[in-house]
C-alpha positions in Angstrom: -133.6 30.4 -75.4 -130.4 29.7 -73.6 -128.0 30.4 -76.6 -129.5 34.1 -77.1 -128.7 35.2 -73.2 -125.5 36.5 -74.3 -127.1 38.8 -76.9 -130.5 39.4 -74.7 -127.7 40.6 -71.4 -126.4 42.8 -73.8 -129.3 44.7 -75.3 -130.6 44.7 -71.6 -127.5 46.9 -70.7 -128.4 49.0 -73.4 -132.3 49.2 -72.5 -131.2 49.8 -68.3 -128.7 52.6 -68.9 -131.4 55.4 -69.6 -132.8 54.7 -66.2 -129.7 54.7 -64.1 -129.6 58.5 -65.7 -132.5 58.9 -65.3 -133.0 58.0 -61.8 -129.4 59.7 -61.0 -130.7 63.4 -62.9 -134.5 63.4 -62.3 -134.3 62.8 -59.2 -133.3 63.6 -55.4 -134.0 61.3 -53.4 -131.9 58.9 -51.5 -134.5 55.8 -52.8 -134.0 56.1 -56.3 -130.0 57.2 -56.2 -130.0 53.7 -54.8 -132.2 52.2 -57.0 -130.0 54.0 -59.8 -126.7 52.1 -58.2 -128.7 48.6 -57.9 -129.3 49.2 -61.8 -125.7 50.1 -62.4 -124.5 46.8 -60.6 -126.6 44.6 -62.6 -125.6 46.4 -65.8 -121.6 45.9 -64.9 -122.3 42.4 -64.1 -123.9 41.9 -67.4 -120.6 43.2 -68.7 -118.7 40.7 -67.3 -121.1 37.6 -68.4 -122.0 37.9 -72.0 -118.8 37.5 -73.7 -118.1 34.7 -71.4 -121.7 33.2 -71.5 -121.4 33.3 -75.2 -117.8 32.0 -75.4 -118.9 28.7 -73.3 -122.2 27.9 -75.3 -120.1 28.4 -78.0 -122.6 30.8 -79.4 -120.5 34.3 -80.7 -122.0 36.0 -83.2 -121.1 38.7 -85.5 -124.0 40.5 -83.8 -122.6 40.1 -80.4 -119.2 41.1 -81.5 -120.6 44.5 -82.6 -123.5 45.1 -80.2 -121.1 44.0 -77.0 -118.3 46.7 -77.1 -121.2 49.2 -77.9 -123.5 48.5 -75.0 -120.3 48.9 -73.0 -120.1 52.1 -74.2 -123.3 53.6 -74.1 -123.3 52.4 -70.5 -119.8 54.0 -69.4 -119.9 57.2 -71.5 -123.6 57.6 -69.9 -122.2 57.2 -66.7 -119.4 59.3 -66.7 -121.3 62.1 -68.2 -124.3 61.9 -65.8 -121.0 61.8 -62.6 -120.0 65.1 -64.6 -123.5 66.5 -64.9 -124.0 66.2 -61.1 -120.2 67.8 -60.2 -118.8 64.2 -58.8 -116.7 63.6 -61.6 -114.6 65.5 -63.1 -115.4 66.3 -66.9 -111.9 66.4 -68.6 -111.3 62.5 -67.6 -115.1 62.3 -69.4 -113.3 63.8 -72.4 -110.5 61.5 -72.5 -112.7 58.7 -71.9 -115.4 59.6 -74.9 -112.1 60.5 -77.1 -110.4 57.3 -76.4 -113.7 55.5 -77.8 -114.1 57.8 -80.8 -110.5 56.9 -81.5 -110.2 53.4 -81.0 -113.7 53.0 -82.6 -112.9 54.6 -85.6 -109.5 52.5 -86.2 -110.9 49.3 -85.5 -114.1 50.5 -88.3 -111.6 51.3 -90.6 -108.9 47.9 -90.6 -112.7 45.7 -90.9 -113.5 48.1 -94.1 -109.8 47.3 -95.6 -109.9 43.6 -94.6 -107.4 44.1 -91.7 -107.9 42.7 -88.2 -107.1 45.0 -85.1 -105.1 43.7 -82.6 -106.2 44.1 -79.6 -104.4 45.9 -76.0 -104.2 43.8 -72.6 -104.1 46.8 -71.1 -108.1 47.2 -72.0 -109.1 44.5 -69.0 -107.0 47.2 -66.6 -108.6 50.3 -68.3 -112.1 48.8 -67.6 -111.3 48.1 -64.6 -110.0 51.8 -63.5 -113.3 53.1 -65.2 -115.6 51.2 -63.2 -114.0 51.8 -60.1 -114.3 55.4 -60.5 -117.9 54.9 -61.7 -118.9 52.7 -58.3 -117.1 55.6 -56.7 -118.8 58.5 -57.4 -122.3 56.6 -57.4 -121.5 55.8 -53.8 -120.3 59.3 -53.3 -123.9 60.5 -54.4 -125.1 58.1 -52.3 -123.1 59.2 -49.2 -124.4 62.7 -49.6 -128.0 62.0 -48.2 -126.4 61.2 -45.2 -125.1 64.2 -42.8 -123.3 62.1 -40.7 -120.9 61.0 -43.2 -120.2 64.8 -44.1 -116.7 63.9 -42.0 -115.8 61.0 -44.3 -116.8 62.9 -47.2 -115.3 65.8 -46.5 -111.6 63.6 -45.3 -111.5 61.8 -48.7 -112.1 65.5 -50.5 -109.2 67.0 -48.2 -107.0 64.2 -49.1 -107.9 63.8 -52.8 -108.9 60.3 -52.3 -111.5 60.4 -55.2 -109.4 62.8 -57.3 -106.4 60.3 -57.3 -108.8 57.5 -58.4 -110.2 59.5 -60.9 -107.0 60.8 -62.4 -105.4 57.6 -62.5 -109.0 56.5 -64.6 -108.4 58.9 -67.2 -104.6 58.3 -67.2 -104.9 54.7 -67.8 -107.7 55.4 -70.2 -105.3 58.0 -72.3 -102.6 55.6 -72.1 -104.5 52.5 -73.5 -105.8 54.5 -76.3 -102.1 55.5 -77.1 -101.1 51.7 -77.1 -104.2 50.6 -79.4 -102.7 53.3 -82.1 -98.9 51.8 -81.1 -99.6 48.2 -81.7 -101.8 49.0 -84.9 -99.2 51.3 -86.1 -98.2 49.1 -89.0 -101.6 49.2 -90.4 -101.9 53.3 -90.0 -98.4 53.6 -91.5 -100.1 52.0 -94.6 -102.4 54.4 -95.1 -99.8 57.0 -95.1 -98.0 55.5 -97.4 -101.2 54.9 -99.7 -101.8 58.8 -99.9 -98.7 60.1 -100.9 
């Protein structure tokens, strides 16, 4: 049972990330907006012990290669879109994020068809990282509005763009990582050039 926790944390990131919307759109209260960001810290701390739960029992799979990266996925580009759906975060960083994926996504999908491996960017770790920081932001941002006397804090960090910097630097980093994916693959794309004309 021990060797499928990698795989089972992952699928349960999957499973949980329709109730963190759910529990962030459908409702109003204060109760389930926390409830919502309870969910959402489990789900990032799944993140961060699959992969290494898997690579210590020595148990990676092809499945857990595929399904990993996607759960991560569903779960941030869910996030992000819910943040833009309730006007905390703004939607053009969403873009960037969702076209980063598509991009990235679609490279990698097409070196495994032609037998190539994709190298991979360091610069992921700190693109993650940006991403859920805006993330635990605006969730505690929602969460900070059910409370009228933090409407000062609130309304300091808004004059002083103190959630708009983080947020811009998210999508910037994002951008930027997506750029040097394409970069360090470049050899690979340059083939496929060459194979058309």
């Amino acid at each position: 049972m021990i060797h499928k926790l990698p795989n089972i944390l992952t699928i349960f990131r999957i499973v949980i990330t329709p109730l963190i919307v759910w529990f962030l759109i459908g409702f109003d209260g204060f109760t389930l907006h926390l409830l919502a960001f309870v969910l959402f810290l489990i789900a990032s701390l799944t993140d961060l012990f699959d992969g290494m739960l898997a690579r210590k029992l020595q148990v990676v799979s092809e499945f857990g290669k595929f399904m990993d990266p996607l759960a991560d996925k569903i779960l941030v580009n869910s996030t992000f879109i819910t943040l833009n759906i309730l006007e905390v975060m703004p939607f053009w960083i969403t873009g960037v994020i969702i076209l980063r994926d598509m991009l990235v996504t679609l490279l990698r999908w097409g070196m495994l068809a032609n037998g190539a491996s994709m190298k991979t960017s360091q610069l992921a770790k700190m693109k993650t990282t940006f991403q859920y920081i805006s993330m635990y932001v605006g969730l505690i941002f929602i969460l900070m509005g059910h409370f009228e006397a933090l409407d000062t804090l609130v309304a300091w960090l808004e004059e002083w763009f103190i959630t708009e910097i983080i947020f811009a630097l998210t999508g910037l980093v994002t951008a930027y990582t997506g750029f040097h994916y394409v970069w360090i693959n470049k050899s690979y794309i340059s083939t496929l050039f060459q194979e058309k004309e």
